[in-house]
C-alpha positions in Angstrom: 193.2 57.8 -43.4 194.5 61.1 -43.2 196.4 61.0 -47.0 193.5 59.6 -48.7 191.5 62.0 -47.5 193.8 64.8 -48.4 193.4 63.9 -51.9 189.7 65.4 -52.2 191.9 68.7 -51.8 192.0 69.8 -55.2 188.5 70.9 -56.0 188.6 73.5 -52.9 189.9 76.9 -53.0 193.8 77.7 -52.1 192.8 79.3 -48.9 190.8 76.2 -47.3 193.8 73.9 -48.3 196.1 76.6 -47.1 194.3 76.5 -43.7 193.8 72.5 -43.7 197.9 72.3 -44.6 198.7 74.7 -41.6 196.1 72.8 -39.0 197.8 69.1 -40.5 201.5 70.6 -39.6 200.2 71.4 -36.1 199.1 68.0 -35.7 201.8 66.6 -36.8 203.9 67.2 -33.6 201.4 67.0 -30.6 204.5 65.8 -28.6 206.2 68.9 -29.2 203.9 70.8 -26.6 205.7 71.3 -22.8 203.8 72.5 -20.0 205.6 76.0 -19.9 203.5 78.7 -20.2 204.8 80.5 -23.2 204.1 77.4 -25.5 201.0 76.4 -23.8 199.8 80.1 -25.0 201.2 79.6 -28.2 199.6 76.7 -28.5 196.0 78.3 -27.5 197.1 80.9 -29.8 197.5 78.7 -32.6 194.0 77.1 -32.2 192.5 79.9 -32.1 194.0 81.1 -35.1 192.7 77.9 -37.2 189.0 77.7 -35.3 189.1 82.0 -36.4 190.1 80.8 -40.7 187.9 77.8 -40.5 184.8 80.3 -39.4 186.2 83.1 -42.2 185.9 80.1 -44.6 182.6 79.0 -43.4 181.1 82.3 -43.7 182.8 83.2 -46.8 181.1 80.4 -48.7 184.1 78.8 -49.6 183.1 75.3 -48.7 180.8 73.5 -50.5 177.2 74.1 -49.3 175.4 71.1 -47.4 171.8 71.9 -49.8 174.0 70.3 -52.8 175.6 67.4 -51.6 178.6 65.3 -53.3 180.8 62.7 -53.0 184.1 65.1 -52.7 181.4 67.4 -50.0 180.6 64.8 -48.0 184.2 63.6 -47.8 185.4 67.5 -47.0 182.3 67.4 -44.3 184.2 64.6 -42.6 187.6 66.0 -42.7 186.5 69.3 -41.4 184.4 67.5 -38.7 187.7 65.4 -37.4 190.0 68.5 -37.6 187.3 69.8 -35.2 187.4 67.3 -33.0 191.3 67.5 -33.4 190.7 70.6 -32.2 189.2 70.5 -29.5 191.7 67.7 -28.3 194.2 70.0 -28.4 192.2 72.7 -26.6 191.9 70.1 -23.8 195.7 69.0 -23.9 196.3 72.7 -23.8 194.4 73.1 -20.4 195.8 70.2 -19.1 199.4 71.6 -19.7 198.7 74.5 -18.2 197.1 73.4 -14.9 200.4 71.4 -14.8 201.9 74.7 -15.1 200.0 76.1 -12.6 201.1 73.2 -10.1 204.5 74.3 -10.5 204.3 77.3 -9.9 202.4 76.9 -6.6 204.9 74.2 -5.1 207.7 76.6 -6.8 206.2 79.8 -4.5 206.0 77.9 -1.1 209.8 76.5 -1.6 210.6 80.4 -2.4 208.3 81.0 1.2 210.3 78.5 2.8 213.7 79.5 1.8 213.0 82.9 2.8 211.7 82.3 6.3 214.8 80.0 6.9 216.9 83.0 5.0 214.9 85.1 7.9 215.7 83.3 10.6 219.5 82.7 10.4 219.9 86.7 9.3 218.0 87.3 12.9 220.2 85.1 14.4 223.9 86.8 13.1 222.0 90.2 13.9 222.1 88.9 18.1 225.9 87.4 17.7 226.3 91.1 16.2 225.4 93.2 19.0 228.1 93.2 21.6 230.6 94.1 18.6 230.9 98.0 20.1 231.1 97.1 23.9 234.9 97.7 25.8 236.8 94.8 26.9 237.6 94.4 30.7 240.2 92.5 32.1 240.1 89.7 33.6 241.7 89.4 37.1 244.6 86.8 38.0 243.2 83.4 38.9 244.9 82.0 42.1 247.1 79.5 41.6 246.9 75.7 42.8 248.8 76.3 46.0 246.7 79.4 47.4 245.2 78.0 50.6 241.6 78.2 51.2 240.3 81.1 53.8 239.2 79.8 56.7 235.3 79.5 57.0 233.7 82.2 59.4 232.9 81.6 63.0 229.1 82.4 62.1 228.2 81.2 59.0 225.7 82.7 56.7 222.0 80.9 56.8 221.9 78.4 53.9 218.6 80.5 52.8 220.3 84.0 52.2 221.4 84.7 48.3 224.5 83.3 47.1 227.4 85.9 45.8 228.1 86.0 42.0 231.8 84.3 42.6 229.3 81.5 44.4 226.9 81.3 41.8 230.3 80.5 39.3 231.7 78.1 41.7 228.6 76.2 42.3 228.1 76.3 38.7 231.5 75.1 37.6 230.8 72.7 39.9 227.6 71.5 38.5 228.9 71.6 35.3 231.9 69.3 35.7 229.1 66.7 37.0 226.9 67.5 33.7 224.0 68.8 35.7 223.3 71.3 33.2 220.5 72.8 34.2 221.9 73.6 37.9 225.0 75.3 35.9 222.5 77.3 33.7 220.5 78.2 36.7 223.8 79.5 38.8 225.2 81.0 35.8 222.5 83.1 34.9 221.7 84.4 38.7 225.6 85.4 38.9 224.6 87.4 35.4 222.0 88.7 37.0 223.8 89.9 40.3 226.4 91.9 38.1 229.4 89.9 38.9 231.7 92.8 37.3 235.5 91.4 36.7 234.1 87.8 37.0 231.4 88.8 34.1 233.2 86.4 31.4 232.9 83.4 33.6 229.7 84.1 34.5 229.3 84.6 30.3 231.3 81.0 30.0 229.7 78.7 32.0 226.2 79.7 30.7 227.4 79.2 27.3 229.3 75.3 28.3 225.6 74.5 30.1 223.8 75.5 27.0 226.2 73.7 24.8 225.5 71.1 27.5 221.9 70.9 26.6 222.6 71.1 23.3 220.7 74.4 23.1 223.4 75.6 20.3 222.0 78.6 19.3 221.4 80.3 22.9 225.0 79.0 23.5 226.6 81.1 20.6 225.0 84.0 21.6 226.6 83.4 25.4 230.1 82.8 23.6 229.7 85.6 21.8 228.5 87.7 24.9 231.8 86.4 26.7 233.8 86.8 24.1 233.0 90.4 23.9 233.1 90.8 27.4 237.3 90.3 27.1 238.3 89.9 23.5 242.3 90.0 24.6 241.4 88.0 28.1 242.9 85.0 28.8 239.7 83.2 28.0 239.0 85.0 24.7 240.6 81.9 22.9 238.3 79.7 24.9 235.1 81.8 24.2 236.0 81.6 20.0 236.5 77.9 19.7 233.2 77.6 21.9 231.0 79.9 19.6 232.9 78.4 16.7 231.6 75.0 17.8 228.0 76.3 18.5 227.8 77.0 15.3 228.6 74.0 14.0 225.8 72.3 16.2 222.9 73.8 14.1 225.0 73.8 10.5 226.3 76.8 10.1 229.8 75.6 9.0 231.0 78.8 6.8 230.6 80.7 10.1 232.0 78.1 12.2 235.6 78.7 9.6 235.1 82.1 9.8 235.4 82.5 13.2 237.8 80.1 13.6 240.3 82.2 10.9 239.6 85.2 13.1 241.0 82.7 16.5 244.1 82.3 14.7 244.3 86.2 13.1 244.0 87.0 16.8 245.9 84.6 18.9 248.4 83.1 16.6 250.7 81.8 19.3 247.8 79.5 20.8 249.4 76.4 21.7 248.4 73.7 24.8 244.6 72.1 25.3 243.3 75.2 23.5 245.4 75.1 20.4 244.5 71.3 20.1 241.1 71.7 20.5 240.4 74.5 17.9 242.6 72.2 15.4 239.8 69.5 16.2 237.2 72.0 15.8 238.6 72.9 12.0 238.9 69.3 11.4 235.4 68.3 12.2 234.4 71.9 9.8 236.1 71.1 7.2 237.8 74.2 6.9 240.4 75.1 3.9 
């Protein structure tokens, strides 16, 4: 249709078939058009151009006018009448593209929200495992060994009602905690904490972090590993208090810091050997650190 049509061409001026040429190549390649915004505007851009020449020609005169009408008129009529409508096709094919666009944009905006607010929250949470970094380490005091008899209990007890010492609070949470009853080890941990249990302040720091990790309440137990960590970073328990905050980590996916700190375990102690040694090489195996 479109050729035969094209042949009534000649009697029109150079400038209308210029202009019919130009709007044929741009229909030529409809497929071409992507819903990124610089070609959807370029797109607009070129209809506009061709509605703006087909106007100038219009006005100029340099159709034929519809008072005398012809055989090669009404043909031209027709053509211009379907490159119209052509146009307009594309005009709507160009706002479909770019509400498409659009679309994209929006879902591309709330991943960028999301990312952030999950960027947020793990920042907030390396800021709290930061803040013990400046405090002194204290030294932890010699733990009895396994044939130190048990004191004798006191001719008048204490009434069960009156508040238990910190170094009961840690036994009685120990004890808990070797029963999984994690929530009575939380509870005694944190009312030793709370009654200052000075040289005992890393076990107090421990067995919170073990009911935590317990509870599987990994990110309050890193922060306890790291509080006990810092509490004695060349204690005995130091080791202990890495491989747990190392493992913490790993409970809600934070691998890289899960390697990191367990580079800095060896750095620090690089003779480790016995149960602690074995279980920080379990904890780089299940990390998949290099």
């Amino acid at each position: 249709m479109l050729p035969r049509r094209l042949k009534t061409m000649a009697g029109f001026t150079p400038v209308f078939r210029l202009a019919l040429l130009g709007l044929g190549l741009a229909l030529a390649s409809p497929a071409m058009a992507q819903p990124e915004s610089r070609e959807g505007i370029a797109l607009q851009n070129q209809i506009l151009d061709l509605r703006r020449e087909l106007d100038a020609l219009r006005r100029g005169g340099a159709m034929p006018a519809p008072s005398a009408p012809s055989r090669g008129s009404t043909a031209s009529g027709d053509l211009v009448q379907q490159l119209l409508a052509r146009v307009q096709e594309l005009e709507e094919e160009n706002r479909r593209l770019r509400g498409r666009a659009d679309v994209a944009d929006n879902n591309e905006r709330q991943m960028r929200a999301e990312v952030e607010k999950l960027r947020g929250d793990l920042d907030f949470r390396l800021q709290a495992l930061e803040k013990g970094a400046g405090r002194p380490a204290t030294t932890r005091p010699p733990q009895p060994g396994p044939a130190a008899q048990t004191p004798p209990a006191p001719a008048n007890p204490a009434p069960s009602n009156a508040p238990r010492t910190a170094e009961r609070a840690i036994a009685d949470g120990q004890a808990a905690l070797a029963r999984r009853d994690f929530p009575v080890a939380e509870a005694a941990a944190r009312e030793a904490i709370r009654a200052r249990p000075g040289a005992r302040a890393q076990d107090a720091s421990l067995l919170l972090a073990d009911a935590l990790m317990g509870k599987r309440d990994f990110q309050n137990a890193a922060l306890a590993y790291d509080e006990a960590y810092n509490r004695s970073r060349q204690g005995a328990r130091a080791p202990e208090a890495m491989i747990g905050l190392a493992n913490a980590f790993q409970g809600f996916g934070a691998r890289r810091e899960a390697c990191e700190t367990l580079n800095n375990l060896r750095s620090n102690f690089p003779n480790l050997s016995g149960p602690q040694a074995q279980r920080a090489t379990e904890s780089r195996r299940r990390a998949q650190c290099q």
